[in-house]
N, C-alpha and C positions, 0 to 999 in steps of 0.2 A: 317235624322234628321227632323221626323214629326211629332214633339211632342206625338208621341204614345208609344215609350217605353222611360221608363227613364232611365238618361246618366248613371245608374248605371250598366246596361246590358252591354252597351260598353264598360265600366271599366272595365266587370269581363272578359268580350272577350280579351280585352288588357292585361290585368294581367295571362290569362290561355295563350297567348302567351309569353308572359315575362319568363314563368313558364315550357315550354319545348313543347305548343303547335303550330299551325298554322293557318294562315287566306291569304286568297287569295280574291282578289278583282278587279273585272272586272268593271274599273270605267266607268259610261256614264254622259252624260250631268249635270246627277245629281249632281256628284262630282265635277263638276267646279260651283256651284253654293253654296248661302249661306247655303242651309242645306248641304252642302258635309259633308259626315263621318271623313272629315279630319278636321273637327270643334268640332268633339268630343275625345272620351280619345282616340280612334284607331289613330286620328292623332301624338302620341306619338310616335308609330312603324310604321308608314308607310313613305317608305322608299323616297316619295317626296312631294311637295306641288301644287298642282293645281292654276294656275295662272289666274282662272275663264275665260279661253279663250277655246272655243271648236271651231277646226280646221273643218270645213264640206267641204274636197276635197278628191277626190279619190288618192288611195297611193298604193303600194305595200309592205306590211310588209318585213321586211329581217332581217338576222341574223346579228348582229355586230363581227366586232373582238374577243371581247370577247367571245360574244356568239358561236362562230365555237371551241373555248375551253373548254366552258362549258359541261357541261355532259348531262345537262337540252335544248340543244337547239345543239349540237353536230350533225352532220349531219343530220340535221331535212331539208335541203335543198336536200336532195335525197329523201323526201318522197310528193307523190302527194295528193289531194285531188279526190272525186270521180268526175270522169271525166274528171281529168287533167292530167298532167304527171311531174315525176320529170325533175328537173332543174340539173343545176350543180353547186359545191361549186361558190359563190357569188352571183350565178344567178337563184335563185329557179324561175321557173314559175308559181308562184300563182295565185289565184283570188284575186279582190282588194278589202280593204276597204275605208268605204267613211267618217271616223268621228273616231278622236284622240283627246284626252285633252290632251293642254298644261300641261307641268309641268314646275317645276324650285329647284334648290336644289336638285337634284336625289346626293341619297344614294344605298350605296351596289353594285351590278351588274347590268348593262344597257345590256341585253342579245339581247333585238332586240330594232328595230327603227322604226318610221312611215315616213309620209310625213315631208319632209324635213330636214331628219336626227334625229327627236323629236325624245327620247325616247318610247319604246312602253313596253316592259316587263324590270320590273325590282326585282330585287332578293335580299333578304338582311335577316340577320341573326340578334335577337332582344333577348337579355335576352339569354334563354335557347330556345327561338322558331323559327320558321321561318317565313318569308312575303313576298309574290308575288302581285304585282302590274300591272295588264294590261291597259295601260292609252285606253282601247275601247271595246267598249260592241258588237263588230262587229266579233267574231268571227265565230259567226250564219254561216256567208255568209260563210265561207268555208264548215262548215258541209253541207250546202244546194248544194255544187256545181257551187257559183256563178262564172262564168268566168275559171269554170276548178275547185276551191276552192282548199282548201289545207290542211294539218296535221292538222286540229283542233285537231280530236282525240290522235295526237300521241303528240302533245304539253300539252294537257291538262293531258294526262294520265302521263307523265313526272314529269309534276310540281306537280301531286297531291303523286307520290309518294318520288320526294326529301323534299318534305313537311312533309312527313312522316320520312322523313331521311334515305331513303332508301340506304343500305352501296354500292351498284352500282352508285348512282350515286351522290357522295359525291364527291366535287371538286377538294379535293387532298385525292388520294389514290394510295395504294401500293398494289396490286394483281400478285399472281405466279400461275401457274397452270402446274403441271406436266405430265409426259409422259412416262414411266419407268424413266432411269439415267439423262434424260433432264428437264428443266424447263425453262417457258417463263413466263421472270418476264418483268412486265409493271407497269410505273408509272404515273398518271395521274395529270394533276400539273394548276392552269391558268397562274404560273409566266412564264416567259422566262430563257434561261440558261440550260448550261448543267448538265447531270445530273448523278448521280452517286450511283452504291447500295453496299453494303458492303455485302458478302455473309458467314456468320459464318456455317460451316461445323461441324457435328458431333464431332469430334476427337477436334473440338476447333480453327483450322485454318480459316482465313481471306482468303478471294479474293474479291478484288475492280471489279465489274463490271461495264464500261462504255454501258451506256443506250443512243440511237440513234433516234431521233426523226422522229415517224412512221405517224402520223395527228398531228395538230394543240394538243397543250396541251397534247400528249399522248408519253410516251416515252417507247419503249421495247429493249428488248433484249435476246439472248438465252442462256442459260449456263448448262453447259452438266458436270454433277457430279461425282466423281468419284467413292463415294459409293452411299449408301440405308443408308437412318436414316432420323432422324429432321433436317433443315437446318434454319436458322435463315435469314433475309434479314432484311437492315435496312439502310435510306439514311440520319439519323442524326435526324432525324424529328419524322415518319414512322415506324411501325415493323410489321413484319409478319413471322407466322412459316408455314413452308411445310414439309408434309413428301414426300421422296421420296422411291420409292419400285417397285417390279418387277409389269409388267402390269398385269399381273393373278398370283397372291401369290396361293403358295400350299394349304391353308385353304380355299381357294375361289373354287374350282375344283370343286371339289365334296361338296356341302353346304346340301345333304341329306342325313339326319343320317340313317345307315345301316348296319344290322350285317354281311354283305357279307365279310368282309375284314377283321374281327378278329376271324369267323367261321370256319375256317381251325385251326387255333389256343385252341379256346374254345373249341369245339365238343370232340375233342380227350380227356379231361379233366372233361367231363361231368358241365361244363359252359355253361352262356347261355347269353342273353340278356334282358331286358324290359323294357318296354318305360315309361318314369315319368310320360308321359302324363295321362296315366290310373292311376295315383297315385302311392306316393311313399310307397317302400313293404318294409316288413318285415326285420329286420336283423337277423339270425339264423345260427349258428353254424353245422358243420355238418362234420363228417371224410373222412377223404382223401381219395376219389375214389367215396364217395356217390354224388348223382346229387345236384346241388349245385343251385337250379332256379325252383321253383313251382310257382303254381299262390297265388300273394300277396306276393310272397316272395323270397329274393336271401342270398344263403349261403354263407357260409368263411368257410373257414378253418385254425385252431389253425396252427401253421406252430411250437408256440415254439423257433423260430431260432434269438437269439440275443445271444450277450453275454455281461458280467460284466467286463469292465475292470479294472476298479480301484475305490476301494470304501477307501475313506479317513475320518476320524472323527477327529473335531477342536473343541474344546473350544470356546466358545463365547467369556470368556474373560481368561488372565492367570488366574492363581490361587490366587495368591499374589492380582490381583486387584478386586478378585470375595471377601477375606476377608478385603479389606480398605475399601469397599463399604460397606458391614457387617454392621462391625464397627461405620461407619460413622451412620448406618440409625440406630443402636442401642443405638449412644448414642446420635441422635438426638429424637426417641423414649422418654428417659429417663427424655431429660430435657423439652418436651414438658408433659410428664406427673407430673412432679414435680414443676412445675410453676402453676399448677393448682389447 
């Protein structure tokens, strides 16, 4: 806010997120101060308020609670920065950062934290758009290696595609993936509590699957089918169709079209083959036994071989009502021309 563009820019930014788009914002000092972007429309949707206080001490980012649920920041503590090495769940070994804006009123998801437990990412859904909130502009130092450094790229690459609404990593979801007559259905959830899928089977039959918690917010299970077809899943919320089917279906085998396998067949019959690719030929008529496949062109043969079984002839209407209708129209005829 430096008097160079007018607030009407940030209205249409604000309104095109309202609208099914996204905006991410890596706050620095700037934003705890009077021209913060949170003075103009974007402070609409953004999902805290800057308490114009900026923290300058060294901190260790980390994942919250929530955040180890989230899909957006889900085992982002196993990945290192260059130079460093991964941590274990709670305990990433990062590089640090030195500078966090306060907030206050945090909305949506608090996915990580700074120095002293402050909020640091936060996540929240606005109209039809979405909004990412980094209360620090110190991401740098991981990309650079500072102290070991850490996931910048794989944080950043995250959030810019749930941003996009990427159906991977959507906060509740319901994914199957099969295996010939198996399937591992998993449900990905940030509530607590057990969970349950309902498995509708071809033929129409129900089986309740109980779903067993494999990570933080991630719940699977396996369930082993008894035929091949559509299978329906659904935990009351959620739906998803799968098909299941053998691991190499007979049509998959051989995917190279080939006249090898119906030429024992055809040759004897003077048949043949050719391929559409060169364009499609001719249709032409030709007698039983003559060659039936020239260039540009493939024959048939009249066969003849049907037969009639019943030929029935009906009246459109009886008789009786083919003359009231007559009638009717003759002597409405009559008086339409005698009135005039």
């Amino acid at each position: 806010m430096r008097g160079i563009l007018p607030s009407a820019y940030l209205d249409n930014i604000r309104d095109y997120v309202l609208a099914g788009g996204a905006v991410l914002v890596a706050a620095g000092p700037d934003f705890a101060s009077a021209e913060s972007l949170y003075h103009s429309g974007l402070g609409d949707i953004l999902p805290a308020r800057p308490t114009a206080r900026v923290i300058e001490e060294a901190y260790r980012p980390g994942v919250t609670a929530l955040g180890e649920r989230h899909p957006v920041t889900e085992g982002l503590e196993t990945f290192a920065g260059e130079g460093g090495k991964a941590g274990v769940a709670g305990a990433p070994e990062w590089g640090r950062w030195m500078r966090i804006v306060e907030l206050s009123d945090p909305q949506g998801q608090i996915v990580m934290d700074g120095a002293g437990g402050r909020p640091l990412l936060l996540l929240d859904r606005v109209g039809e758009g979405r909004v990412a909130l980094l209360a620090s502009d110190e991401a740098w130092l991981w990309g650079r290696g500072f102290e070991g450094g850490g996931p910048q790229l794989e944080l950043l690459r995250r959030l810019a595609h749930w941003m996009m609404k990427e159906p991977e990593l959507e906060e509740e979801a319901l994914t199957a993936t099969a295996e010939g007559h198996a399937m591992t259905i998993t449900r990905r959830s940030l509530k607590e509590g057990a969970r349950e899928v309902t498995v509708t089977a071809p033929d129409g039959s129900e089986t309740v699957v109980q779903l067993e918690q494999t990570a933080p917010g991630r719940y699977s299970a396996r369930y082993l089918a008894p035929d091949i077809g559509l299978y329906r899943l659904s935990d009351g919320s959620l739906t998803r169709v799968i098909a299941l089917g053998p691991a190499a279906p007979k049509e998959f085998e051989e995917t190279i079209a080939t006249a090898s396998v119906l030429a024992p067949v055809t040759n004897p019959t003077n048949g043949g083959f050719t391929v559409i690719e060169d364009g499609l030929p001719d249709i032409r008529q030709v007698r039983e036994g003559r060659p039936a496949l020239g260039r540009g062109w493939i024959g048939i043969t009249p066969r003849g071989v049907y037969q009639t079984l019943d030929i029935r002839r009906a009246p459109i209407l009886p008789a009786w009502a083919i003359l009231l209708l007559a009638s009717a129209l003759f002597v409405w005829g009559w008086l339409r021309e005698g009135r005039r």
